[in-house]
N, C-alpha and C positions, 0 to 999 in steps of 0.2 A: 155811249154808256153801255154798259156790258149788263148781260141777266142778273149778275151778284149786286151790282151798285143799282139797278133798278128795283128790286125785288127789296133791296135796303131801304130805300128811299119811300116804297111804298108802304113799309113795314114799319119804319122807322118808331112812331109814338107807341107801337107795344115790343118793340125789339127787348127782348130777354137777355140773347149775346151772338157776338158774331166773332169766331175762330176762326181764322186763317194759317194753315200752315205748307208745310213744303214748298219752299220755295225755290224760286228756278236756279237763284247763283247765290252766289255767300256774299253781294254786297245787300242783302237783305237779310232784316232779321229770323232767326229762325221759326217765331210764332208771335202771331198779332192776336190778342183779342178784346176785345168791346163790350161794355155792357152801362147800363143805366147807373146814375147815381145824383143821389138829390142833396143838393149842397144849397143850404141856404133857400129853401123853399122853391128852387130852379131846380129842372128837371135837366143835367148833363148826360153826356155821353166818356165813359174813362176809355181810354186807350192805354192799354199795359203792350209793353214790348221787350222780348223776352233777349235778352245779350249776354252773354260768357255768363249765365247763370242768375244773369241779376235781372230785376224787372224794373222797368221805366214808366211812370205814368203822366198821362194827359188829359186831362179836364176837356171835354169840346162842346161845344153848342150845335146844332143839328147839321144846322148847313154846312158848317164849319168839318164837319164831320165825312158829312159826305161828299166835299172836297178832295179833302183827305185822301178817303177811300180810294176816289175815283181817280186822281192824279198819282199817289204813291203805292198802291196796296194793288191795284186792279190791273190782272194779269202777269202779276208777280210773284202768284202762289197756285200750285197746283191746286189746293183741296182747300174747300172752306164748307161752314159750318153756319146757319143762319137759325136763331131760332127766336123765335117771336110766343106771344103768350100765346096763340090759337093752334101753331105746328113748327117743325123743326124740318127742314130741308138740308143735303149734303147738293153739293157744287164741284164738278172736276172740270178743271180746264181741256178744253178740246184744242183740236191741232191750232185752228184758225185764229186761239190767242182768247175768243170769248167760253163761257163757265157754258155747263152742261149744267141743268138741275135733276136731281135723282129724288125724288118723291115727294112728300110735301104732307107726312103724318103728322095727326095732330099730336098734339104736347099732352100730357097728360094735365088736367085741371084739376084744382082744389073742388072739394065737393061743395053744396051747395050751403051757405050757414045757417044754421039752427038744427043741422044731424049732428047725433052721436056719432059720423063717423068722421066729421071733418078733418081731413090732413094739415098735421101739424106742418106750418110753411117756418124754419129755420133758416135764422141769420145768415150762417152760412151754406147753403144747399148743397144738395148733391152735384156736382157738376161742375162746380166753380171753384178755379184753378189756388189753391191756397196753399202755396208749397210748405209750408209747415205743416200741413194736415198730412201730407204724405211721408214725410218725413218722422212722424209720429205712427204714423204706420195706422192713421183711420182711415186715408185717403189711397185707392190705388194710384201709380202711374198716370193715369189715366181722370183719377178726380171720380171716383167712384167710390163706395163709399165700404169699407172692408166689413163684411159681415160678422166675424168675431168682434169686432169695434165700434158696433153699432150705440152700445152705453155708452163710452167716452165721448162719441160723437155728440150723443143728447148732450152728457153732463157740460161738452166745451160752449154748445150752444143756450145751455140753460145761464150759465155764467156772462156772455152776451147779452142772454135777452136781461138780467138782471142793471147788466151797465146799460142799455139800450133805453131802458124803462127810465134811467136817471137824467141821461142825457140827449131824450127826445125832445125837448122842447128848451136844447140850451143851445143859442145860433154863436157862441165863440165859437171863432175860427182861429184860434191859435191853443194847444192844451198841454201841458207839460206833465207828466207823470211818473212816478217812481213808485219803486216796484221791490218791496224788500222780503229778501230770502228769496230770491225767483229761483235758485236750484236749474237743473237744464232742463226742464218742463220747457216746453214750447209755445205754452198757456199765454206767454209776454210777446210772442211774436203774433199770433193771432189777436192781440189786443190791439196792438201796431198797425196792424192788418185791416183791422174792422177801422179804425178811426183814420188812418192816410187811407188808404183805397178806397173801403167800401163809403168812407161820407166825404172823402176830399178835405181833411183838415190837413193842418199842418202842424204836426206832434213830436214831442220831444220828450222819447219814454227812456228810463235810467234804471237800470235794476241791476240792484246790491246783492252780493252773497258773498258767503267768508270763505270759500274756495276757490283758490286763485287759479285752477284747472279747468273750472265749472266758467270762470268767467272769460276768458282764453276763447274757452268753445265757444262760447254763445257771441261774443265778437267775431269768431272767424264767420258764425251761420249767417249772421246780422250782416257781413260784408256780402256775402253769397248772394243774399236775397237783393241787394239795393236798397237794403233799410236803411236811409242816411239820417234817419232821425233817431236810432235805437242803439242803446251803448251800453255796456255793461260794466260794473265797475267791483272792485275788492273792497270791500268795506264790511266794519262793523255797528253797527246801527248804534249800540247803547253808550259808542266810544270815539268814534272816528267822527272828522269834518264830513258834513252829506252836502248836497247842491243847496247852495246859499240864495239862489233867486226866490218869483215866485211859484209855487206848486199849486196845480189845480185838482189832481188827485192821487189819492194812497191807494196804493193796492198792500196789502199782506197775507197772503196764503199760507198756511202753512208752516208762518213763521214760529221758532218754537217757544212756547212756556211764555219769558218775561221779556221778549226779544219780540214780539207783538206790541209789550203796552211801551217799550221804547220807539216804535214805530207808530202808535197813536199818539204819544205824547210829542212827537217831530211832528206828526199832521195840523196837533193843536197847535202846536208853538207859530207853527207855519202860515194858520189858517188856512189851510185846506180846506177845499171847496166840498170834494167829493171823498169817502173814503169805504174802501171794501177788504173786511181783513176777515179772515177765514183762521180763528186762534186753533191751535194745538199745544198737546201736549203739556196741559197746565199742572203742576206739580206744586207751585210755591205754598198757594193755599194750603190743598192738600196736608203737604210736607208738617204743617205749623196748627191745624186746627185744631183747638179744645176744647174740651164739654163748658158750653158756660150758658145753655138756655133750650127756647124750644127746640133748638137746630137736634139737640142731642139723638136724638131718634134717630138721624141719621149717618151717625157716624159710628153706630153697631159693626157695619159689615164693611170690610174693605172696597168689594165693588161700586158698594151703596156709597159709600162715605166719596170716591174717588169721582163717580159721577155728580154728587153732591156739592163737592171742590170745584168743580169745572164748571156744573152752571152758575155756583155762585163766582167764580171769577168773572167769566163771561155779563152778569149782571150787574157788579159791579162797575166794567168796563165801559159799560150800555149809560149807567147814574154819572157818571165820571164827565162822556162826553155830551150826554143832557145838559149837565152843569154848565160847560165848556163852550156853547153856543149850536148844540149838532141835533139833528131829529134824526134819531135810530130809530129801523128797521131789524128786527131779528129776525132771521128768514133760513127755514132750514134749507140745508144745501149739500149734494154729496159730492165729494172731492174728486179727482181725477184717476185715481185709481184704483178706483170700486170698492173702498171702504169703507165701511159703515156711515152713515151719515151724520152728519156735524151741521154747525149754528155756522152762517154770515153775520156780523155787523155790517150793517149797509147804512151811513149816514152819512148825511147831508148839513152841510153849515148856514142855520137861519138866523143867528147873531141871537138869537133869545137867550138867555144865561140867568143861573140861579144858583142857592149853594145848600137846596135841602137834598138831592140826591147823594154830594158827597158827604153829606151830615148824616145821611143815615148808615152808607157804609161804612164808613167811621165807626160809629157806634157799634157794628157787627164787629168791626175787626179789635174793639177793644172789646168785647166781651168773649169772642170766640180765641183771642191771642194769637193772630195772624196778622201780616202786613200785606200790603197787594201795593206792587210796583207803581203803576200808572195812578193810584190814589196816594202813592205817596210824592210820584212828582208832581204832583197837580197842587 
């Protein structure tokens, strides 16, 4: 047993991650690395292995691990990386075939709880290989984290912790998700990312946009990575056949105006489990409202009157899927490219159902002389 599979083995129940790279010949992969992940209340070991640009992962149980290590990995890479929650060691192989160890600094630690200074510990940390991260240009080379980029980085992880809060305490292991208006944000590959890698599910995410170039790309990245569960597809939500199985969550970002309440009205139809839509660009309202009661006051100023449209859509949408069996969340949220900040719907399907929320929208939208899309498909 060599220093790196020793040093592994003693380390193993606080190992953080273990990179291996340069290796001696090309029938090896060009980089191995390891790190913790809890699937189903078991504490694994993933093994990601890096090929013609895709990544391969492995579920392992400890021993099984260190197996592995010791029979496949050990002394087949010049330079590796061990880092454990107490310190972080580099490894260079010497002539004789066993690891040299080079220091053994500690790791920097979260401060202690109950300070005003505690380090925020994000989903995805600094250091951990998420090739979409770099490719977005938050992440160097390297998995560092690009200091003009430091906002996106929060906003991608705030958006994590938002699906993380819904689906910590839900042990399906099998999740299907669709993703409409995904655009070439990258936003759908790191969701990909957080649920096959980081928890070991087994996910089947589909994201619709009406540019048939946008969708092109995002299939060629999707091959790049070894996403074998992630597809992209040409489609229009308010018109076109969508996946006919069933769905366990909605994402909508973005989507624009009334191309939102057709993608919440698919999640009701659907029963969808989980749904997170991020509306924009609402205009229908707007377009159509008339002085017809208290509201009037707000529909003086154009600004006023337009911000006025938008949360009354938005609240509508919230009564809508109340009706509809869903416990909303409205949670502010700022978007991915640093502008102004906008509402989440975040809800959840608990079968409760009733018909005074759309009774009362109703009533607003006959006396103010507007229609709203998703309360009239409902």
């Amino acid at each position: 047993m060599s220093k790196l599979t020793e040093d592994l083995a003693l380390g193993l129940e606080k190992l953080s991650r273990l990179v291996l790279s340069q290796p001696i010949d090309k029938t090896c992969d060009p980089k191995i690395s390891v790190r913790p992940v809890t699937l189903r209340g078991r504490r694994l070991y993933q093994v990601e292995r890096f090929r013609d640009n895709k990544a391969f992962h492995e579920n392992l149980e400890g021993e099984s691990l260190l197996r592995l290590v010791e029979a496949d990995f050990d002394g087949r890479y010049r330079q590796a990386l061990l880092v454990t929650e107490e310190e972080s060691a580099q490894y260079s192989m010497k002539a004789g075939g066993d690891y040299k160890r080079h220091g053994g600094a500690a790791v920097p630690r979260p401060a202690p709880t109950g300070g005003n200074n505690r380090e925020k510990q994000y989903l995805l940390p600094e250091g951990e290989p998420v090739p979409a991260l770099v490719d977005l240009g938050v992440f160097t080379p390297d998995y560092r984290i690009v200091r003009a980029k430091y906002d996106k980085y929060r906003q991608i992880n705030r958006f994590l912790e938002l699906i993380d809060q819904a689906f910590r305490d839900d042990g399906r292991e099998e999740l299907t998700v669709l993703d409409f208006g995904c655009g070439k944000s990258y936003l759908t590959f790191i969701l990909y990312y957080y649920f096959a890698v980081k928890q070991g599910r087994r996910v089947r995410i589909i994201g619709y946009d009406l540019k048939k170039d946008v969708v092109e790309h995002c299939n060629a990245v999707a091959e790049k990575y070894g996403y074998t569960g992630l597809r992209f597809v040409h489609a229009d939500v308010s018109r076109d056949a969508l996946y006919g199985e069933r769905v366990d969550m909605i994402v909508t970002l973005h989507a624009c105006d009334t191309a939102t309440d057709y993608a919440l009205h698919y999640a009701i139809q659907k029963g969808a489990d989980y749904i997170f839509s991020v509306p924009c660009c609402q205009h229908e309202v707007n377009l159509q409202m008339k002085k017809g009661g208290e509201l009037d006051v707000f529909l003086r100023h154009g600004i006023v009157r337009e911000r006025m449209a938008a949360l009354l859509t938005d609240e509508i949408r919230t009564l809508v899927l109340e009706d509809m069996g869903y416990k909303v969340d409205v949670i502010e949220f700022t978007d991915l490219e640093n502008s102004p900040k906008n509402l989440m719907l975040r809800a959840r399907r608990t079968g409760r159902r009733s018909e005074k929320g759309r009774a009362l929208a109703r009533e607003l939208a006959e006396r103010y002389g507007f229609t709203q899309t998703l309360l009239e498909l409902t």
